[in-house]
Structures are given as C-alpha cells and as structure tokens.
C-alpha positions in Angstrom: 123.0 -42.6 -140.7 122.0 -39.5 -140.2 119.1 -38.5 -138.0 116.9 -34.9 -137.9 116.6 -35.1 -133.4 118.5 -37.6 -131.3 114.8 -38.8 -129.9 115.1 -41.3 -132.9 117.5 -43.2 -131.9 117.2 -43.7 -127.9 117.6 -46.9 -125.8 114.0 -48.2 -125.3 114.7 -47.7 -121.5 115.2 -44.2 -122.2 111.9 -43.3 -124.6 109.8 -45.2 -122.1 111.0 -43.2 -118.7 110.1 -39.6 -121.1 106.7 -41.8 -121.9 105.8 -42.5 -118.4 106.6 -38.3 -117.2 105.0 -37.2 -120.0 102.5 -39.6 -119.6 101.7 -37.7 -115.9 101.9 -34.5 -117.2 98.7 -35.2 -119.8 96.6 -37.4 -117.3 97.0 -34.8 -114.6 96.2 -31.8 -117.7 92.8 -33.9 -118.7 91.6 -34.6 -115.2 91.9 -31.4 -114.0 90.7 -29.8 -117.5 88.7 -31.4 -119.2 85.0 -33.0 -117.7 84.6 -35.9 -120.0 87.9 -37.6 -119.2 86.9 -36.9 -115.7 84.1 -38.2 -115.6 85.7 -41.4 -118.0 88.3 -41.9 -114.7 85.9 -41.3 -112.1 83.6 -44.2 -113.8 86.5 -46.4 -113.8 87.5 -45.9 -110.3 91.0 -44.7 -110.8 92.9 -41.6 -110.9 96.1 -39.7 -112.5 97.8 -40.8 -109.8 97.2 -44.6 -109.9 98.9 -44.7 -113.3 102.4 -45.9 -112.2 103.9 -47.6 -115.1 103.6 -47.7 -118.9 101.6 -51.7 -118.7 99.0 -49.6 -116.6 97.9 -48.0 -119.7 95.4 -50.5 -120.7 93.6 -49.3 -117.1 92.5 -46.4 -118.9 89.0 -45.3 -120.8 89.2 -44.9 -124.4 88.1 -42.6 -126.7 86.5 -42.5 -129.8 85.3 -40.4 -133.1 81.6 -40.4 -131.2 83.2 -39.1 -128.1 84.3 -35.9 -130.5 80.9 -35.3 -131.8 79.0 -35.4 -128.6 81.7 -32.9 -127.6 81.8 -30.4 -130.5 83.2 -28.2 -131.1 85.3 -27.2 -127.7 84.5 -29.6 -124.2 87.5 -31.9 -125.6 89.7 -28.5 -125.1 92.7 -29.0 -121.9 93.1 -24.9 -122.2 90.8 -21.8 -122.8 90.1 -20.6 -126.2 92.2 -18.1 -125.8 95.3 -20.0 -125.6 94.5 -21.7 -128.9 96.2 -20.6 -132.4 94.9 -22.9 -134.5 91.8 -25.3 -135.5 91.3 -27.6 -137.9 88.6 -30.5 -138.0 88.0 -33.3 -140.5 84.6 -34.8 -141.9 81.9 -35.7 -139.9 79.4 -38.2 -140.2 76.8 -35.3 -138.9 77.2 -32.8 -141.0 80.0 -31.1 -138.5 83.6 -31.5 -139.2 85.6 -33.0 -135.7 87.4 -29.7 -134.2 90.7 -30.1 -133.2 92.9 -26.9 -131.5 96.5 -26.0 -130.8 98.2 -24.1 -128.6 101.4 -22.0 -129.8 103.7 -25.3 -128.6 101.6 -27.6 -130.0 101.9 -26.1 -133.5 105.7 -25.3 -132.5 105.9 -28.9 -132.0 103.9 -30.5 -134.7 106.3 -28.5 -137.1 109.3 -30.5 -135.7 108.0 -33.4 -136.0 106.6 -33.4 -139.7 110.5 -31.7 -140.3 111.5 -34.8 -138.7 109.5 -36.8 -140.9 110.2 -35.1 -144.2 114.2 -35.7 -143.2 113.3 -39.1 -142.7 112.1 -39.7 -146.3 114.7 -37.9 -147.6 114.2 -34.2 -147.6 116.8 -31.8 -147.0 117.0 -28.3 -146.3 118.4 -27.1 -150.0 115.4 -28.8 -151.6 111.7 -27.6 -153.5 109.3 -29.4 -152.2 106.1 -29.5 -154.2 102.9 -29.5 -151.4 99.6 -31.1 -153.3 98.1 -31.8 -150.2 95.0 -29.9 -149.8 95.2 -26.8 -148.0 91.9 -25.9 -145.2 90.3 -27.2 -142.5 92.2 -30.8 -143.1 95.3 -31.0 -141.7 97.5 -32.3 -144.3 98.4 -28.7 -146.0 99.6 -26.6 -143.5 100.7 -29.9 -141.5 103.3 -30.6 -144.5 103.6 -27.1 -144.8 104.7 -25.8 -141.7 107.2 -29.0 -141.1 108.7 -28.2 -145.0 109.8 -24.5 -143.5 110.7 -25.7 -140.4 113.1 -28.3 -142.0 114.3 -25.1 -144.5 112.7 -26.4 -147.7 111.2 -24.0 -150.9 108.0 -24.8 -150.1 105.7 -24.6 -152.9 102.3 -24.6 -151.7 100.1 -25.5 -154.4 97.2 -27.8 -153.1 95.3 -29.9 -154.6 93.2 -29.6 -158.2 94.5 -28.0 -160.9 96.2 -30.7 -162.2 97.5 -28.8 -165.3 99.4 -25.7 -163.5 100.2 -28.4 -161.1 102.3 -30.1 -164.0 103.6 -26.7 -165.1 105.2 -25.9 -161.5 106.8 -29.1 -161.2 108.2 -28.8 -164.7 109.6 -25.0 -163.9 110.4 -25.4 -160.4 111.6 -28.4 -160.2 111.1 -29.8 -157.0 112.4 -32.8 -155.6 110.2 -33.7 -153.2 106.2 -34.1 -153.9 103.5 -34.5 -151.0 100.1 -35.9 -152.0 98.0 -38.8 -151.8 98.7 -41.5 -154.0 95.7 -41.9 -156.3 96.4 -38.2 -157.1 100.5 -38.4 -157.6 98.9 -41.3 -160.2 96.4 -38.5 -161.6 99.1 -36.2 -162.3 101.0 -38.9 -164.4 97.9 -39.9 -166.4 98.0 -36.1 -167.2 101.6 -36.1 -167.9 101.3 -38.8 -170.2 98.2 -37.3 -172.3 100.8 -34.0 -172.1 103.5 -36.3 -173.9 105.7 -35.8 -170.8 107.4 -38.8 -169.4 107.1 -38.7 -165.6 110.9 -40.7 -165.1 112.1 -37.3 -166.5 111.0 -34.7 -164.2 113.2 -33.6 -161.2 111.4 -35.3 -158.4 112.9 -37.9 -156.4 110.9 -38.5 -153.2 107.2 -38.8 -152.6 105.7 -38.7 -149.3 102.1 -39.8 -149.5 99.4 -40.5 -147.2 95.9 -39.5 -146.2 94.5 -43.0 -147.5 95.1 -46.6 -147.7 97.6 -48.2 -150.4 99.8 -51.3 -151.2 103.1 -52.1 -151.5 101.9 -53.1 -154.9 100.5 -49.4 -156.3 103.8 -48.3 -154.6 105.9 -50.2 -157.2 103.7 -48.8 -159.8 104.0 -44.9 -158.6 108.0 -45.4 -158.1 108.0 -46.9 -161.5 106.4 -44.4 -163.3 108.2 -41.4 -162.1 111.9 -43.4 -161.1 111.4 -42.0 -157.3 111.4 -43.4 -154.2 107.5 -43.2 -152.9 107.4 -43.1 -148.8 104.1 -43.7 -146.5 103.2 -40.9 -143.6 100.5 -41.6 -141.1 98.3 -39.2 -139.1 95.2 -38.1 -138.1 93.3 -34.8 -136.8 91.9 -35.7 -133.7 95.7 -37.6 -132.9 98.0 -34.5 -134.6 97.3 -34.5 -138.0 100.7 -36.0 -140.5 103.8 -37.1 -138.8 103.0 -39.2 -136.2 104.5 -41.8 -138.3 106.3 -42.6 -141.7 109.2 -44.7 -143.4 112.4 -43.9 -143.6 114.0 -44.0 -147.1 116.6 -46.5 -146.1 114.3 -49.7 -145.7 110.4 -48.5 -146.8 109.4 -51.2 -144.0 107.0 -49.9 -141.7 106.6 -46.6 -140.4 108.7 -44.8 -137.7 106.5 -43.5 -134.9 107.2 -40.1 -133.0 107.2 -42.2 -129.6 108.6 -39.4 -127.9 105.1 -37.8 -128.3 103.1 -40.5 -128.6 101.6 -43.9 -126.4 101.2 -46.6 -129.4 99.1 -49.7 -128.7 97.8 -52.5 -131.1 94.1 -53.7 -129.5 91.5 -56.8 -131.0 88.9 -54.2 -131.9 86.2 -56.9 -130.7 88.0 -58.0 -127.0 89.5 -54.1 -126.7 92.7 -56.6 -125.6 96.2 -55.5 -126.4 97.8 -58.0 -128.8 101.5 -59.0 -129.4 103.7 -57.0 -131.4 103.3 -58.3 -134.9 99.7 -59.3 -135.1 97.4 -56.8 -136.4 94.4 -55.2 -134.6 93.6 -51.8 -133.9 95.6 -48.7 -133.6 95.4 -46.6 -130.6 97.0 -43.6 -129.7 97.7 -41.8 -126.5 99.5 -38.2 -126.9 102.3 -36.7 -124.7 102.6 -33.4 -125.3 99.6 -31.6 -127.0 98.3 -29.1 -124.7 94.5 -28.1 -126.6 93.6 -31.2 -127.2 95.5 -34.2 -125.6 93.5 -37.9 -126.2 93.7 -40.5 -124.2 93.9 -44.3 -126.0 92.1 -43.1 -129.2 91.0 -45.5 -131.1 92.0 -45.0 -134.7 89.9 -47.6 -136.5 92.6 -48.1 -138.7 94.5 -51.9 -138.9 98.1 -52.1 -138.3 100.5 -54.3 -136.1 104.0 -52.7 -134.6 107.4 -54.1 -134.1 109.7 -52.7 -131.4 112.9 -53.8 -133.3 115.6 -51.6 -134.2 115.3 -50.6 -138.2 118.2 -51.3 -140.5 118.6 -47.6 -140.8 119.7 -47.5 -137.3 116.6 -45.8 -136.0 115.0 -47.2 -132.7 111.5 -46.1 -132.5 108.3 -48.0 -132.5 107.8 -48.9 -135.8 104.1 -49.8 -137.5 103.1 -51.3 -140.9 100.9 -49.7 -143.6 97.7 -49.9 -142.9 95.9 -52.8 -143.9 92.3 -50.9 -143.7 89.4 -49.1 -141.5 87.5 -51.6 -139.1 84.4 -49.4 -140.7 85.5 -50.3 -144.3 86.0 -53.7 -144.3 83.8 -55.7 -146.3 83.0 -59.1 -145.7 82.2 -60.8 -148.9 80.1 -64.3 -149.0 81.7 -65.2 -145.3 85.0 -63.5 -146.0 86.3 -60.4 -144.3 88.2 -58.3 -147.0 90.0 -54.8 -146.8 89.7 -52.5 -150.1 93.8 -52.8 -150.0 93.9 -56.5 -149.8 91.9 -56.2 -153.1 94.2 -53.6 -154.5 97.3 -55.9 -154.0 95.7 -58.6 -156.0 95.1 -56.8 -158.7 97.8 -54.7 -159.4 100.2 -57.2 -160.6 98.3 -58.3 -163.8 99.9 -56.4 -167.0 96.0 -56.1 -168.1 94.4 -53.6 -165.8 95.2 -50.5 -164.9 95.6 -48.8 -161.3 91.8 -47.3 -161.1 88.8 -49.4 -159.8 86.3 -49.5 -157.1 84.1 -51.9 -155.6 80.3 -51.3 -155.6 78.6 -52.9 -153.1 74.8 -54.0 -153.9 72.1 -55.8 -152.8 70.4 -59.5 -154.4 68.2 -60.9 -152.5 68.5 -60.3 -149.2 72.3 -60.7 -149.0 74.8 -58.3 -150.2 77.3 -58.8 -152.7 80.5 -56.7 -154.1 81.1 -56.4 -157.6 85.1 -55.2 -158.8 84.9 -52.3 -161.3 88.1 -52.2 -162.4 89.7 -50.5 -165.9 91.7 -52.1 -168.3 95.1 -50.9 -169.7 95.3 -48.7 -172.8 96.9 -51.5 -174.8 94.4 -54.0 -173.7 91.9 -52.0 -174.7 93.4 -51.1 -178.0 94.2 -54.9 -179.2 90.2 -55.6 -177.8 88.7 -56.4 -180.8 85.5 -53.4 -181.5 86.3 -52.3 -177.6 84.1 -55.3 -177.1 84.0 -56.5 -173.2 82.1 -59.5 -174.1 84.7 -60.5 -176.4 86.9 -64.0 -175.1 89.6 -62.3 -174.7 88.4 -60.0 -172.3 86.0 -62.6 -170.3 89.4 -64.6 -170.3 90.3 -61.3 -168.3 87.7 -61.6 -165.8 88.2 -65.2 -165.4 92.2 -64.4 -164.7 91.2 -61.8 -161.9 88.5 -63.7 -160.4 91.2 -66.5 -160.1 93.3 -64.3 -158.7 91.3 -63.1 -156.1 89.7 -66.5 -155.3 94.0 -67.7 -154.9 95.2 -64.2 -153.0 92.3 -63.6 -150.3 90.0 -66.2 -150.8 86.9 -64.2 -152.1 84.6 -64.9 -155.1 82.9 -61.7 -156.8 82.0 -60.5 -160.4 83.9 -58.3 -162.0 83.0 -55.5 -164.4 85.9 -54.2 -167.2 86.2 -50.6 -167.5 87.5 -48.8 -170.1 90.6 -46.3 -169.8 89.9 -42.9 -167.6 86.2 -44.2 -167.3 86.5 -44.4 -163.1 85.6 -41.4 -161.5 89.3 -39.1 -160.3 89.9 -37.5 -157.8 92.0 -34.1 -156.5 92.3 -35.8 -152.9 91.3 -39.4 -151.5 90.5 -41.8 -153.9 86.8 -42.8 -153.9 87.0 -46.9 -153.9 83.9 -48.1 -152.4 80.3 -47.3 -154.0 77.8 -48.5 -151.4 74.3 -49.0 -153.7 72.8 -51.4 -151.4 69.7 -48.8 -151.0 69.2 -49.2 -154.5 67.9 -51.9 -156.9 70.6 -52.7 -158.5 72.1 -55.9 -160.3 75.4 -56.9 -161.0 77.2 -56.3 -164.6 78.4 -59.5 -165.1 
C-alpha cells in the first residue's frame, strides 16, 4: 500500500511518545500566550507541567464555540498579529464569523496534510482536480486548494455556484478528482441530467466531500450516479479547517485521523466523560502543532465514535466514523432523539423518493412536532395519476415511509410528498431543517 508520509503508518507506541512532546510544546505555547487558557489552568489548579502522560488529558479545561465569540476576533491568538498569514472564520451565531489565524508553518503544514488526505482518497500528482468548494472566509477552498498543489495536482479552482460552467469545465477539462459537498456533487447531476449528459460518462473518478453530514446510503446513490468512488473528509475552522480526517479509498470505513497533529477523544456530551472506543459521544480535539491558534479539548459538537485498529489498507492511525449528527441538531421527536442523517438513511432506499427533503419542525399545541418533506422520483411522479398527492397510490407512499421510519429509528411523524426539483438547492451545505416553531403553522398531512 502505498502511503503520502510514513506518520501513517507508525506503531501506536511511537504516535503517542510525538503526542505527548508535542503535547508540551502547545500547553507550554497557551500558558504562556494566551490569557484565557491561563486563566482556564489556573482555575483548575494545574499547570503545563503537571501534564505527564497522554490519560492526563481529560485533567484539562475545554473549550468551546462560546469561548471563540467572547474572544473575537484575536485573544485566542498564541503569536502577534504579525506573525499571522492567514485568517479565515466561519458563521457565527452573533452576527460575527469565529476568526481563526495561521502562521507561515501552520499553513505550510495544513497543506501537507490535506496532500496527505487527497492521496489518501486516491489523488495523484498527474491528476485535474475539479475544487467546488467555496472559496472565502470558509476554509474549505483554499484548504483543498493549497493541499491539491502541494500534492502536484491541476488544480481547477472553480468554487461553488455556477452550476452550468461548472458542467462545462468538467466536461473540457476532465478532471478526475471533484471536491464538494455532497448535496451539491448531486446538484450538478440533476443539471447534467436536464443537459442530457449521463454523469457515469464524465472523467471523474474520485469525490472527496465534506463540510456536512451524509449517509452511507446518499453515498451509494452519488457513486452510482457518476460510477466513482465518493470519499468523506472532516474538519473544522476553529480545529484546522479539512484534513484532520478522511477515508481512504481502500476500505470507505471510517476516517483516518492526522494523529500526528492532533489529540482525538470521544466524551458523553452530558457527563463530559471519555467513553470506550466504539461507542459514540462527542468529538474533541486537542492540536499539536498549530502555532496562531492552538485549542485545547475543543469540543466539536459533532457525534462520532473511534476505533484504534489497524485499517485493512495497512494504515495505523486513529480512525473515526461519519458523523452521525450535531448535539445542537438533533431532534427529539415524541420522546425520541433523532439525527437529520439517521432520517436520511431510512429514506434513501425506497425506489419512490428522490435524494432532496427536509424536516420542518412546528409547533401544535404546546409540543413540537416534525413533519418529513420529502420529493418523489420523476417516474413516480409521472405514473401519479393528475400529479395528484391525495391519490392511493401516493398515500400508499406515505404509509410505506412512515413504516419505515416507525421500523428503522423508531419515530412516528407526517410526511408531506414533494414534487421533483420543488425543495429549495443549494451551491454549498444542504439546508435540511426548517425550524417554524415561531410560527402558526400546521402540518400537511
């Protein structure tokens, strides 16, 4: 098997005694720099120095998305604003994006490893790699971007939107690899198909995709509808941006964590307990060697589980799963706690519906209740008799996918049938809950 930096495929012995230097090197770099982690380890009675093995990380503050806000934009920065290249920053609930910086290594760094990553899923120096990630303030762009060069690939950097010149580029340029999220790899096939072009026939092969939640389940679709191999990446701003984690093309089974710079833990988000490899929880990360902006055991929010065995391609990194949702997105429907993805799973497999929905969440009453807006296949809809949704066979429908819900996660909701293309698109992360509980609304169905 062959591997992009011999990191990958170290004796755990040997990760963990880099972990635990590296590990020094940051804690001493926040103390010393930076007032709230300070303050965080003068609270909690202990100091850089009391850290002595990898099982005392849990002895450690957290930090969280609040902790960045009541921060902006720079007290979070190890080094002066003058050592900083870069910054980037993601949405915030207040209006203000959450600033992230980089030093000259960290961006010399961050380059390896999304090179690593692309290599992982497949990419090769010789290749065109088509980048539909969007290009700004997010990191996704220039964080595919940058890696792409480093690894030696024709970078085409084309961002998101566009969808039609985005067709027209992979047509004439014929890349092999494509890097977007996954509702908008299917948006570009919907186009295709209005286009009369058959997806299966362009030149691309690979797919890395990220930058929201999706299922094994829409993965079969995406692979299916362009004959490529479809690959998950992981990141986050205020932990890197992409490449802290992704699959390798060999097994698609969990993704392949950069453990040489980064601490991974799996917490119960309620008991802020670590948990056993395997069982999901929380995903925290603690970085090595960012110099701007190191974080100590930040909480993603995201749900995952990890498994420390070696991967049939030979690899022996920490490896996570997809993740299963956002602690601040699940819903909990009539006594149920369900993630948007769980849904998505369900669904997917019946021949009827199509990939698009969304859940709208409402009020009745005093309690809230979720209703599943979901669209119907172009066939269904043409053999629907008058495009009627209050025709049997398409209240058969609902019945079938409120069974199928009720049987996969245990959840009872109405359903309301969409026609074709009706669901809102979009160039970046799909839009899948509607939260109308402030209005008086009432179900469809």
């Amino acid at each position: 098997m062959p591997v992009f930096e011999k990191e990958e495929t170290w004796e755990q012995s040997e990760i963990q005694e880099l972990q635990m230097n590296r590990l020094k090197e940051t804690l001493d770099r926040v103390y010393r720099n930076v007032p709230f982690y300070r303050e965080a380890f003068d609270n909690l009675n202990i100091s850089p120095s009391d850290i002595e093995s990898l099982s005392d990380l849990k002895r450690l503050p957290f930090t969280k998305k609040h902790d960045f806000r009541e921060n902006y934009p720079f007290n979070l920065f190890a080094t002066p604003l003058n050592e900083v290249i870069r910054i980037h920053g993601s949405s915030g609930t207040s209006g203000k994006p959450t600033i992230v910086g980089y030093t000259k290594n960290d961006i010399e760094n961050w380059s390896d490893m999304v090179a690593r990553a692309i290599y992982m899923a497949g990419g090769r120096k010789e290749d065109v790699l088509h980048n539909a990630y969007g290009y700004g303030l997010f990191t996704g762009g220039l964080g595919l971007h940058h890696g792409a060069e480093r690894l030696g690939c024709a970078t085409v950097p084309v961002s998101g939107g566009n969808t039609s010149r985005q067709i027209t580029l992979i047509q004439d340029l014929k890349p092999r690899i494509i890097c977007a999220t996954p509702s908008y790899v299917l948006n570009i096939s919907e186009a295709m198909k209005e286009m009369d072009i058959d997806p299966r026939t362009t030149s691309l092969k690979y797919a890395i995709l990220g930058a929201e939640p999706w299922s094994e389940e829409l993965r079969h679709v995406i692979q299916e509808t362009f004959d490529m191999k479809a690959m998950d990446i992981y990141g986050l701003s205020e932990v890197m941006g992409p490449g802290v984690a992704i699959e390798c093309v060999e097994s698609q089974n969990g993704l392949h964590i950069a453990d040489d710079h980064f601490i991974v833990e799996i917490i119960d988000p309620e008991t802020l307990l670590p948990v056993p490899d395997g069982e999901d929880g929380e995903l925290v990360f603690t970085s090595l060697t960012k110099e701007a902006l190191p974080v100590i055991r930040y909480r993603t929010g995201d749900i995952s589980s990890i498994s420390r065995e070696k991967c049939e391609c030979g690899r022996t990194t920490t490896k996570m799963s997809r993740i299963k949702g956002r602690i601040d997105n699940m819903l909990i429907i009539r006594g149920v706690n369900v993630f948007p993805s769980e849904i998505e799973r369900s669904i997917l497999p019946i021949r009827e519906l199509d990939s698009n929905y969304q859940i709208h969440l409402y009020k009745k009453g005093a309690l809230d209740h979720a209703e599943l807006h979901v669209e119907v296949s172009e066939a269904f809809y043409r053999s629907l008799p008058d495009k009627d949704f209050n025709h049997l066979s398409a209240q058969k429908l609902i019945k079938k996918i409120q069974r199928m819900l009720k049987t996969d996660i245990l959840v009872s909701m109405n359903v309301s049938l969409k026609k074709p293309q009706s669901i809102p698109r979009s160039d970046g992360k799909a839009k899948r809950i509607v939260d109308r509980r402030s209005e008086k609304v009432t179900s469809s169905n």
